[in-house]
C-alpha positions as CSV (number, residue, x, y, z in Angstrom):
1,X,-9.6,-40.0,81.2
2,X,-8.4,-38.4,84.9
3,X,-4.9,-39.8,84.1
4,X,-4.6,-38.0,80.6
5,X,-5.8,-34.7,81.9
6,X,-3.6,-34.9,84.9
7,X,-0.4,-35.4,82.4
8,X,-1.5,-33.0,80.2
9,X,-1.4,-30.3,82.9
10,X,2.1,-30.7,83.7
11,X,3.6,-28.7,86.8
12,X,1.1,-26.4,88.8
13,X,1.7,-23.2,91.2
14,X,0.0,-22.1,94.0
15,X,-0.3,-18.5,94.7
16,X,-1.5,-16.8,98.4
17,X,-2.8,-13.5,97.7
18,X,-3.6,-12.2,100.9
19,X,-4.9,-8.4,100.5
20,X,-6.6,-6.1,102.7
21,X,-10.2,-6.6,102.5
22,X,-10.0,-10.9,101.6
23,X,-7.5,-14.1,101.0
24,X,-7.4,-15.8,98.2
25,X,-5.3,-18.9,97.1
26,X,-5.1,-19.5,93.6
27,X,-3.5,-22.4,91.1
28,X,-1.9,-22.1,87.5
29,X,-0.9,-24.1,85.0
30,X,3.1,-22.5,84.7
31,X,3.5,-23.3,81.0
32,X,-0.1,-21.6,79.6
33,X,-0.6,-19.3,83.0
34,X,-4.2,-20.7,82.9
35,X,-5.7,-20.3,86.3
36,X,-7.1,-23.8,87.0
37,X,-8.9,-22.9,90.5
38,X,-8.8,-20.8,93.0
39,X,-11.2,-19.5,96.7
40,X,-11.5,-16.4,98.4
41,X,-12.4,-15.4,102.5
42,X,-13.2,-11.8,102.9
43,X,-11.4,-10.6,105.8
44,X,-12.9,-8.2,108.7
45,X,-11.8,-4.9,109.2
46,X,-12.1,-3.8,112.7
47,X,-12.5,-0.1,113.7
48,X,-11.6,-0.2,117.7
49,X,-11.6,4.2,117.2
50,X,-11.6,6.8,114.8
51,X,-9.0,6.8,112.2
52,X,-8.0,2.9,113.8
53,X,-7.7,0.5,111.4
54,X,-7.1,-3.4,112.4
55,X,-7.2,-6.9,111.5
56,X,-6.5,-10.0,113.6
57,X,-3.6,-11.5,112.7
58,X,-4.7,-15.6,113.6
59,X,-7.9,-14.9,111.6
60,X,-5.7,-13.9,108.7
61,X,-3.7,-17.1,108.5
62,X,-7.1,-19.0,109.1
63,X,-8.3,-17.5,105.9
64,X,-4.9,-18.5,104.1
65,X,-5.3,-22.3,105.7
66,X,-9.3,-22.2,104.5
67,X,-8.4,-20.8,100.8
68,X,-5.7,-23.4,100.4
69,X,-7.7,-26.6,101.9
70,X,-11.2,-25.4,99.6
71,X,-8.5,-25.0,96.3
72,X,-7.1,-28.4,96.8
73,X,-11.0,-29.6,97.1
74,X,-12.2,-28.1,93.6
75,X,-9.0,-29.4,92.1
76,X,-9.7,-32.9,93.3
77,X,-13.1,-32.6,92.1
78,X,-11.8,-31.5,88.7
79,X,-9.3,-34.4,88.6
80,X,-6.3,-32.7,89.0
81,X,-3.8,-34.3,91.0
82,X,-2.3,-31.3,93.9
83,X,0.9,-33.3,94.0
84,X,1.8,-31.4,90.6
85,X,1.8,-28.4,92.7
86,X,5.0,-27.4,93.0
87,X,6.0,-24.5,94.5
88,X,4.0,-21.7,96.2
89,X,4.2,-17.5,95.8
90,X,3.0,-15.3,98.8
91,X,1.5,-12.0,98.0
92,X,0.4,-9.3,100.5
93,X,-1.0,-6.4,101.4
94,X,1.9,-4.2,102.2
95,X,3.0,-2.2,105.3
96,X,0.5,-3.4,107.8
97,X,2.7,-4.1,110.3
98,X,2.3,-7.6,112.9
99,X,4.8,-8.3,116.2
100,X,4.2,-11.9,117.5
101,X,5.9,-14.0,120.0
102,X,8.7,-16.5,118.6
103,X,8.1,-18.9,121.3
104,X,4.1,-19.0,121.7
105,X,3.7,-18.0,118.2
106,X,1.2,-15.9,119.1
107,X,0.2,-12.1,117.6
108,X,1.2,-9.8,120.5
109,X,-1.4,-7.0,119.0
110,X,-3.7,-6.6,116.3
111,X,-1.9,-6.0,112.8
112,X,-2.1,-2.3,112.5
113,X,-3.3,-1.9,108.9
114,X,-1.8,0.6,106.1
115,X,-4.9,3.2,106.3
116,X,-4.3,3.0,110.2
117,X,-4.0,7.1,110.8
118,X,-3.2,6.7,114.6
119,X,0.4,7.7,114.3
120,X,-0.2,11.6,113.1
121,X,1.1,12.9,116.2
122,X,4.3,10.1,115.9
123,X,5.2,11.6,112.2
124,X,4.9,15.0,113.9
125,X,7.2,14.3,116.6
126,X,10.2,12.3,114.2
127,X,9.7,15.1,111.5
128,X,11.0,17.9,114.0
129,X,13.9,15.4,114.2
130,X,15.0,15.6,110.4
131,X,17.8,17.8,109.8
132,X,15.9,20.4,107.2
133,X,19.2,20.1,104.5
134,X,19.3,16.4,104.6
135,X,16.2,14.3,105.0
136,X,17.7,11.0,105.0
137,X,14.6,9.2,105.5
138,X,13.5,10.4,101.8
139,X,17.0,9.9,100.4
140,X,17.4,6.5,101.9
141,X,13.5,5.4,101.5
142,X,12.1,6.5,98.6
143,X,9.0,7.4,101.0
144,X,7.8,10.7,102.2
145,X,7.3,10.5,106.4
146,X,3.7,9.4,106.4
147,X,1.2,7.3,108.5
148,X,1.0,5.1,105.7
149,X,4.5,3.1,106.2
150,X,5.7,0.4,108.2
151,X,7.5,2.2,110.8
152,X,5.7,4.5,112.5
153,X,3.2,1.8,113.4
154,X,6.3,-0.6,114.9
155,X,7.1,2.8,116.9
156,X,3.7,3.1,117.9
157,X,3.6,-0.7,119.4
158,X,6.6,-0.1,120.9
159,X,5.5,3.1,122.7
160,X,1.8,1.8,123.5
161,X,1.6,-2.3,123.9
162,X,2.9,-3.4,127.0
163,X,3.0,-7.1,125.5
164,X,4.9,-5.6,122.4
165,X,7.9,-3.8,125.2
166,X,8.3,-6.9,127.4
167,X,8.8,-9.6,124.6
168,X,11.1,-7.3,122.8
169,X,12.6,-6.7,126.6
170,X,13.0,-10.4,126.7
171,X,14.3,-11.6,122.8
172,X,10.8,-13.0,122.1
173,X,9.3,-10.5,119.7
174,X,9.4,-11.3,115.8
175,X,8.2,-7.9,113.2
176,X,6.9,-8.2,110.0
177,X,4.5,-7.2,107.3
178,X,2.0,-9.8,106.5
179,X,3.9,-11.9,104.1
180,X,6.4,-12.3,106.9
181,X,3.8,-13.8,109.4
182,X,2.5,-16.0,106.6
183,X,5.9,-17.2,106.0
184,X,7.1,-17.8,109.4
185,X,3.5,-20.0,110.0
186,X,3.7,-21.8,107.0
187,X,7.2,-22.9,107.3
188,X,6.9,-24.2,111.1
189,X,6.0,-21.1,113.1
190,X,7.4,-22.0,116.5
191,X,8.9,-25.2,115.0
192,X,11.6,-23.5,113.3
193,X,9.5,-21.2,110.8
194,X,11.5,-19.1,108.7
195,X,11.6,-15.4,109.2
196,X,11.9,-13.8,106.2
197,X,11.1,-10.7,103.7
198,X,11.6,-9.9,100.4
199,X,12.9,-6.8,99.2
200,X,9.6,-5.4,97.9
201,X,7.9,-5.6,101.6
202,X,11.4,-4.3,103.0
203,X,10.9,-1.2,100.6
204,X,7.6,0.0,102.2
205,X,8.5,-0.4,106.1
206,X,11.0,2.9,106.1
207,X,13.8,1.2,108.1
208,X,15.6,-0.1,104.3
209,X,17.6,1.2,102.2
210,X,16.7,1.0,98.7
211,X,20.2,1.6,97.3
212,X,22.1,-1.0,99.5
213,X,19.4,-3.1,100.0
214,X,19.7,-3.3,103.4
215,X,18.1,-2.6,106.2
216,X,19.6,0.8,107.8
217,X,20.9,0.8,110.6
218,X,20.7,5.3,110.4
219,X,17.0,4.7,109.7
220,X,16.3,1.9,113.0
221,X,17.9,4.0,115.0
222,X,16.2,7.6,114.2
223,X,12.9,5.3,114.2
224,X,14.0,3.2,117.4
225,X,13.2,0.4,116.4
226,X,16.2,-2.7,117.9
227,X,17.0,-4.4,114.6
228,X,17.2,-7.9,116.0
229,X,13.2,-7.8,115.7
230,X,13.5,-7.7,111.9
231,X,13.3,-10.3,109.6
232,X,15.7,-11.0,106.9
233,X,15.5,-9.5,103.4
234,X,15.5,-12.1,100.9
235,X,15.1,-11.4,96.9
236,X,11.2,-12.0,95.3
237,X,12.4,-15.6,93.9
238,X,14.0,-18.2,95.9
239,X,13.1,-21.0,97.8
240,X,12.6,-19.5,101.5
241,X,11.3,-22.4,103.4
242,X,9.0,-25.3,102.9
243,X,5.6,-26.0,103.6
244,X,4.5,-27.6,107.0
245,X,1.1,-27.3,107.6
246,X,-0.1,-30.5,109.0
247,X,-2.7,-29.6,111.8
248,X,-5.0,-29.5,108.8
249,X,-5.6,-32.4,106.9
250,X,-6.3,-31.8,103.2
251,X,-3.8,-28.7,103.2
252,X,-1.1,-30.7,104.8
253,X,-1.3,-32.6,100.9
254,X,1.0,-29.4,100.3
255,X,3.5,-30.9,103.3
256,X,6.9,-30.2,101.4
257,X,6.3,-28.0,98.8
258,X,8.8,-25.2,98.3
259,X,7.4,-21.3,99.3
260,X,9.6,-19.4,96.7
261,X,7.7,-16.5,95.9
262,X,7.1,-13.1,97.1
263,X,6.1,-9.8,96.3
264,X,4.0,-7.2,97.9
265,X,0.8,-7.0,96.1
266,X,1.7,-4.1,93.6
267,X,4.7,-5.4,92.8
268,X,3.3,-8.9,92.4
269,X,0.5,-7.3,90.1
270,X,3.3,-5.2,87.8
271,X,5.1,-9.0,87.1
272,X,1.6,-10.2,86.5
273,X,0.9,-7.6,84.1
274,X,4.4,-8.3,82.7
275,X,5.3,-4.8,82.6
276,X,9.7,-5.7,82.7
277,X,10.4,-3.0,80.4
278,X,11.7,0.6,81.5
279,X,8.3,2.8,81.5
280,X,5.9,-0.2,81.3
281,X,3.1,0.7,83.9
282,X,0.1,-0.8,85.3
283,X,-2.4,0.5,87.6
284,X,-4.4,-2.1,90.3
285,X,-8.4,-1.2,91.7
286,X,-8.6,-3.1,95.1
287,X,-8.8,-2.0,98.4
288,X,-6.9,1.7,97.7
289,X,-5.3,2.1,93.8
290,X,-2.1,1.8,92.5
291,X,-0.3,2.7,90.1
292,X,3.5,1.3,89.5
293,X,5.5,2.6,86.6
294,X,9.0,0.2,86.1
295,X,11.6,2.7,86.0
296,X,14.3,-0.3,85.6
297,X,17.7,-0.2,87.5
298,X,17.6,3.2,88.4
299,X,16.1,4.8,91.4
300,X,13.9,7.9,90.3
301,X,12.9,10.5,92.7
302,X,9.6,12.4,91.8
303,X,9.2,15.8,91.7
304,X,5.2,15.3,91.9
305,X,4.2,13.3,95.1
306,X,4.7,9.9,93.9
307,X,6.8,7.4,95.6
308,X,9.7,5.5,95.3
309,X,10.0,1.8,95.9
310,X,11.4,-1.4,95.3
311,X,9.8,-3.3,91.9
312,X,10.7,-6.5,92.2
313,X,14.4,-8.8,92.4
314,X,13.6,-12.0,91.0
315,X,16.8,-14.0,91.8
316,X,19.4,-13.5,94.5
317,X,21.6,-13.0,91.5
318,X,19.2,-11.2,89.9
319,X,19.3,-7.3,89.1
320,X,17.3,-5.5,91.7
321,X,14.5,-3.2,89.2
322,X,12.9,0.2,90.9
323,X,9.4,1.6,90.0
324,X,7.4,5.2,90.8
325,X,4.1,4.8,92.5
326,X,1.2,6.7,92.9
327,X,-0.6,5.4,96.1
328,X,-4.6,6.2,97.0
329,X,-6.0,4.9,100.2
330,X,-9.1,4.2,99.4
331,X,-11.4,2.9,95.6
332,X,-12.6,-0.5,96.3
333,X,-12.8,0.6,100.0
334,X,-15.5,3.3,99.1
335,X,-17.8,0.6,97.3
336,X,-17.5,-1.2,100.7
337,X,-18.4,1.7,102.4
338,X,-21.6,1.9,100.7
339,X,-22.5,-1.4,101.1
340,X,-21.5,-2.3,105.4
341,X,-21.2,2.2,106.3
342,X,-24.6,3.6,104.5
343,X,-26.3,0.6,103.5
344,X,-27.3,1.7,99.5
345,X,-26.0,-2.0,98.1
346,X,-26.5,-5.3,99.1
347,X,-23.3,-6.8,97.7
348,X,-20.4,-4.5,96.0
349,X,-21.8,-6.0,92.6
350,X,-25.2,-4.1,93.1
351,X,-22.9,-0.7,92.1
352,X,-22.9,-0.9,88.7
353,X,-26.6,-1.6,88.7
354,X,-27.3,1.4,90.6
355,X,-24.8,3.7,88.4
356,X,-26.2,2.2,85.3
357,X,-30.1,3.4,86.1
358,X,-28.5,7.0,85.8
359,X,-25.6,7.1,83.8
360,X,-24.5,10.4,85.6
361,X,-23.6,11.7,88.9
362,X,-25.7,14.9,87.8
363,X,-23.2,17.2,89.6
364,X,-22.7,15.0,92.4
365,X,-18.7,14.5,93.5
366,X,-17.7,12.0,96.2
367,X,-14.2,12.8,97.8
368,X,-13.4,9.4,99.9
369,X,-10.3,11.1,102.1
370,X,-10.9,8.4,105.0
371,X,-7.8,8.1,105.4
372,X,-7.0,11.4,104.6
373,X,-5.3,11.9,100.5
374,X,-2.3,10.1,99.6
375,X,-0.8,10.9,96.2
376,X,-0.2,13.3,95.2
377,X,-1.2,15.6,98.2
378,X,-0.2,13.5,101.0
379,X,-2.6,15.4,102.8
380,X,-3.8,13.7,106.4
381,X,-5.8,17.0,107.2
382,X,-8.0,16.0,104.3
383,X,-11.7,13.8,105.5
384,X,-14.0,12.3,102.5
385,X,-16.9,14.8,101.4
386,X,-19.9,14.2,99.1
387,X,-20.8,18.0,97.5
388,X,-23.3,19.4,94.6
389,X,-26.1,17.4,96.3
390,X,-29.6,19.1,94.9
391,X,-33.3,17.5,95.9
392,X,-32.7,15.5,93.2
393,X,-30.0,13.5,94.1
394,X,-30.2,10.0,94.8
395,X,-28.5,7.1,95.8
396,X,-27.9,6.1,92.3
397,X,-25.9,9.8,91.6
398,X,-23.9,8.8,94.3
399,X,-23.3,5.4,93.9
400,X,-22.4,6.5,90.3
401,X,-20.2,9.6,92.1
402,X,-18.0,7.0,94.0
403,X,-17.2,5.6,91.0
404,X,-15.9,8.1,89.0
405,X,-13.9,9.1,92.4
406,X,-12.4,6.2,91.9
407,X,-11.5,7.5,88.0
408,X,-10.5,10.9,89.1
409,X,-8.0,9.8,91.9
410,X,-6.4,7.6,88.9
411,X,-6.4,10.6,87.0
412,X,-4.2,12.3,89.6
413,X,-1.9,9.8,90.1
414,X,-1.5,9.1,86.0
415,X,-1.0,13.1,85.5
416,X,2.0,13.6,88.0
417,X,3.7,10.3,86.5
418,X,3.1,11.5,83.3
419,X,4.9,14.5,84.6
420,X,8.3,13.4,86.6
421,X,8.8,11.1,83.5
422,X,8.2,13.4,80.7
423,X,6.8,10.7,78.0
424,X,3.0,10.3,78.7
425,X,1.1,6.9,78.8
426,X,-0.7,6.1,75.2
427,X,-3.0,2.9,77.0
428,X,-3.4,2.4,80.8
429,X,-2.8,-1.4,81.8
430,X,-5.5,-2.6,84.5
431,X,-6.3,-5.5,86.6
432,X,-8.0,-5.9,90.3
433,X,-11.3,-7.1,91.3
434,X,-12.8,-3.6,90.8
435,X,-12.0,-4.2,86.5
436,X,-14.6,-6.9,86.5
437,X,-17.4,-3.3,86.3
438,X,-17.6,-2.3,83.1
439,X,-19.3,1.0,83.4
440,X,-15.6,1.9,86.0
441,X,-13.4,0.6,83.2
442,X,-15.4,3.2,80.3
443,X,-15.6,5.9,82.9
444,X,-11.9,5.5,83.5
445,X,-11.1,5.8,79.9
446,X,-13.6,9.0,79.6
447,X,-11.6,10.4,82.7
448,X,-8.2,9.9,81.4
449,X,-8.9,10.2,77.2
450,X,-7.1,7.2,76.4
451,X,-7.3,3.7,75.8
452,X,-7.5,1.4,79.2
453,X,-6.7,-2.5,78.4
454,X,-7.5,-5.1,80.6
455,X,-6.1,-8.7,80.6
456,X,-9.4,-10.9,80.1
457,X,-8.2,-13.4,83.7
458,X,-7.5,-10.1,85.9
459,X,-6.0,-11.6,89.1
460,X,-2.6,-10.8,87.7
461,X,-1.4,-10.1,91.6
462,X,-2.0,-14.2,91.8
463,X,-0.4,-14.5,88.7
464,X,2.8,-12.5,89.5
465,X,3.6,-14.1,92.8
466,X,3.4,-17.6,90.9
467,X,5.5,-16.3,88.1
468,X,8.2,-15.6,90.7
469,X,7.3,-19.0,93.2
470,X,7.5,-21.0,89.8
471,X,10.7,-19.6,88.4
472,X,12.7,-19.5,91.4
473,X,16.2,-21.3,91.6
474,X,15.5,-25.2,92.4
475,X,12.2,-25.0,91.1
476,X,12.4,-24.1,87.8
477,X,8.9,-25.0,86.6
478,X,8.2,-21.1,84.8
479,X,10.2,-19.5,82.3
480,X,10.2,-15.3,81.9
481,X,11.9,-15.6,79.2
482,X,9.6,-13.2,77.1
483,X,9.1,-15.8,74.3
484,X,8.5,-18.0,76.8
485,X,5.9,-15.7,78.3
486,X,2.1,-16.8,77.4
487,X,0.6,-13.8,75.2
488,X,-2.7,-12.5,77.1
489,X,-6.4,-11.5,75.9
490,X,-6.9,-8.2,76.5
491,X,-10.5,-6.3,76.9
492,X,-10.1,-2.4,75.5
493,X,-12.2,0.7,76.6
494,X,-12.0,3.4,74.2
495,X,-12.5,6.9,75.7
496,X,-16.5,7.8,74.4
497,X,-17.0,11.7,75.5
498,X,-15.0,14.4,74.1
499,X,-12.3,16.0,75.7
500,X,-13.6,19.1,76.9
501,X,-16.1,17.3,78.2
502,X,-13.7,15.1,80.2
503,X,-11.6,18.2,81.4
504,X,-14.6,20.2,82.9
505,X,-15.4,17.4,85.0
506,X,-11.7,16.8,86.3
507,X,-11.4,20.3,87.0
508,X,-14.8,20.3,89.2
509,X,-13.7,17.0,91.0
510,X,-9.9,19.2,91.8
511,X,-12.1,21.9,93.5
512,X,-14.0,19.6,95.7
513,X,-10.6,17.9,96.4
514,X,-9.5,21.4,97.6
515,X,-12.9,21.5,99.7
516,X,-12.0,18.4,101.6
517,X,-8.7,19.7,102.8
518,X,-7.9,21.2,106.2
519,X,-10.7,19.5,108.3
520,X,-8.8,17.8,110.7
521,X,-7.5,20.8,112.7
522,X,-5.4,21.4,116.3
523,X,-9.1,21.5,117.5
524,X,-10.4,18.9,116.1
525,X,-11.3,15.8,118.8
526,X,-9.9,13.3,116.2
527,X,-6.5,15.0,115.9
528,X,-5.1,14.9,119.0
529,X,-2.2,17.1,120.1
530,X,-0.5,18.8,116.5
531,X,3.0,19.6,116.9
532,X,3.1,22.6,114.8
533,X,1.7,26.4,114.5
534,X,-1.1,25.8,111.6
535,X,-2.3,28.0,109.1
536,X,-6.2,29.5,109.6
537,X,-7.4,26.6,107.5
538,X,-5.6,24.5,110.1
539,X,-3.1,23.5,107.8
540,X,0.9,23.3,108.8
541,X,2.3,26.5,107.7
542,X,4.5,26.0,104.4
543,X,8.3,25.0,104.9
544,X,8.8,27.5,102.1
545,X,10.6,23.9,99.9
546,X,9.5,22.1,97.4
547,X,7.7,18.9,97.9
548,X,11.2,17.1,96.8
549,X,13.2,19.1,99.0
550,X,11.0,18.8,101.7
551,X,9.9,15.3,101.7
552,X,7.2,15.7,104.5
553,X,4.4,17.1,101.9
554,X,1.6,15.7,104.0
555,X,2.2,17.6,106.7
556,X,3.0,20.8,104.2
557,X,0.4,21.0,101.1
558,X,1.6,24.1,100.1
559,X,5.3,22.9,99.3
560,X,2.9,20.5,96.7
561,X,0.3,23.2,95.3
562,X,3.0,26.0,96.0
């Protein structure tokens, strides 16, 4: 009986998803994309100051070793031989940034995650530096100068970490986001690991070009940071290196098997989604929310606060594919926030409960600018506010408040892609752990007033990171041919309120937007030293551009609203 169901699978891929608040690793079959097994970790978040956000970089690959040696254990308990795995995908949270020691192998700092906001006062000083007529970094990028990117938090290490100077002094510091740590372990480490990125990662650290495809040698030195520390920029599908893992028993049964896969996470969730057409778009609930719109071979600069980024490459032959992106810091984070910060839930699950006993917010709107407001604002001055509290307010209101911030953030993001590509989205495509609440997914299609559809297995991030492991050159084991490609089950949410309705609460949730603004100020204790003259709200006073022309808008919110 084991032996039928073992041929009947046929070949098998293994997917890392390694994201900011857990690791998981996940298997499919490649020729029904049936997810056969899979485990998760959750990940700490350490907070060493205000605004500081970190992770320990050995604790991460721990996770990764756990997730894979646990999968192989439910497989083998389902009878499914792990020899049929075949290759291996890497997805990641992007931009947090890791230096390590090539000969020790050992993190030199903590990974400095994306929401980290400790480099304001380094995108102050490198913005004076920008010629106003020409900012390169935009041009070049895709990316507006912001906290949020790769670079500033190298520059940071660099300036700050004693351990960081002196290896880079001495040749023995390695860079790289997360899927570049993961890599280099997996494939050795110190025993000849390979250090690698593909060109998804690349796009997010500010030191590549997006047009060449190359790292810039303009960008590294404006940024200072000495090139040699970078790792090399492969395409999303090829085999990279292969697995050695042996220090651990029952994951070392992956010994050999090709890594040939990688995407950062919202690029691995847009090929998981399928979404290879020009104006396909998806958007992803987990730790922040994102929204990626495949723009195809063409680089599209928006006019509206969204980004511009790398899609995917999947081949080194392969045609390289842009997208736009509307970034927010923080959705899944804010359920979190309830549960570990204030203490209202037991377990992020117990939200919808809560939200469900009141089936209203009753005037209640939750702002969560932790991290200050990415897209469209890119606002850092902004902090998270909860307003139109009354005596009757409870924690339900605001348990049910969080979530529709969640919906009205998505809103934002959909409107200004609707705008800087001029044909609006009919349907919404979804996926993330945050789709799995079904008053979100009907609260999200009240918000927006229009269809959302969600696949019916909704770890698509998984799923696009084996697509690319499993199709890669010498493997071969997953076809994207699109009759190949399996059709999906999808779950719809109609919108259920009427429009007006839906419009006078987006226009409330704007105005307490516009109320969390400008409270981190040149006196605030948080802030630090500001760089510039600031207006009496504390904001930067405006550049008198727009936000394209500009290309700092989160240090000028009046280029955006102006």
């Amino acid at each position: 009986m084991a032996a039928a169901k073992k041929a009947v699978l046929g070949p098998l891929v293994g997917a890392v998803d390694q994201g900011t608040s857990s690791t998981r690793f996940l298997v499919f079959n490649s020729k029904t994309a049936e997810l056969l097994s899979h485990h998760q970790v959750e990940i700490k978040q350490e907070f060493p100051r205000e605004g500081w956000v970190e992770q320990d970089p050995k604790e991460i690959l721990q996770s990764v070793y756990e997730c894979i040696e646990k999968t192989c254990e439910k497989l083998g308990q389902l009878n499914i031989d792990i020899s049929n795995i075949k290759a291996i995908g890497v997805s990641n949270q992007r931009e947090t940034t890791v230096v390590w020691d090539k000969l020790t192998g050992e993190p030199l700092y903590n990974a400095v995650v994306w929401l980290d906001l400790r480099t304001q006062s380094t995108v102050e000083n490198l913005y004076k530096r920008i010629p106003g007529n020409n900012n390169f970094v935009k041009s070049k990028t895709g990316l507006p100068l912001s906290t949020y990117f790769s670079a500033v938090k190298l520059r940071w290490l660099l300036d700050n970490v004693r351990k960081v100077q002196k290896a880079v002094e001495e040749n023995r510091a390695l860079f790289g986001t997360i899927d570049s740590w993961l890599i280099w372990s997996l494939t050795g480490g110190v025993n000849g690991g390979v250090h690698c990125t593909d060109v998804t990662n690349a796009s997010r650290t500010m030191l590549f070009n997006i047009h060449s495809l190359e790292w810039d040698k303009e960008l590294c030195d404006f940024f200072g940071i000495p090139m040699e520390i970078l790792p090399n920029v492969r395409s999303s599908s090829e085999i990279y290196g292969l697995m050695k893992i042996s220090h651990s028993l029952k994951a070392g049964a992956l010994e050999g098997v090709p890594i040939s896969g990688c995407l950062g996470d919202q690029s691995a969730a847009l090929v998981g989604q399928m979404c290879f057409q020009d104006g396909q778009a998806k958007n992803t609930y987990g730790t922040g929310c994102f929204l990626l719109c495949n723009t195809g071979h063409k680089c599209v600069f928006s006019e509206h606060g969204l980004l511009t980024t790398v899609a995917y490459k999947l081949g080194r032959d392969k045609p390289v594919y842009y997208a736009l992106e509307g970034s927010v810091a923080i959705a899944g984070a804010v359920i979190r926030w309830l549960r570990d910060n204030l203490g209202i839930i037991k377990s992020s699950e117990e939200i919808e409960k809560l939200a469900k006993e009141v089936g209203t917010s009753y005037g209640c709107y939750f702002v969560p600018a932790f991290s200050g407001l990415y897209a469209p604002y890119w606002e850092p001055s902004a902090r998270g506010i909860i307003c139109g509290l009354t005596q009757f307010t409870n924690k339900c209101h605001i348990a049910f408040a969080a979530l529709e911030a969640v919906c009205f953030q998505t809103r934002e993001i959909l409107d200004a892609m609707n705008r800087d590509c001029g044909i609006p989205l009919s349907h919404l495509q979804v996926d993330g752990g945050m789709t799995s609440n079904k008053i979100l997914m009907q609260l999200q299609a009240d918000i927006l007033y229009i269809p959302v559809v969600k696949p019916s297995m909704p770890e698509t991030t998984a799923l696009g990171a084996a697509m690319a492991a499993g199709a890669a050159e010498g493997v071969g084991v997953w076809s994207l041919e699109p009759e190949d490609l399996s059709a999906v089950t999808m779950e719809r949410f109609e919108p259920q309120i009427n429009a007006e309705e839906s419009e006078i609460r987006y226009s409330t949730w704007k105005k307490a937007v516009m109320k969390s603004m400008g409270w981190v100020t040149t006196q605030s204790p948080e802030s630090g030293s500001m760089g510039r003259s600031t207006g009496s709200l504390g904001f930067p006073e405006s550049c008198g551009q727009t936000e394209a022309e500009c290309g700092v808008a989160h240090l000028y919110p009046s280029c955006l609203r102006g």
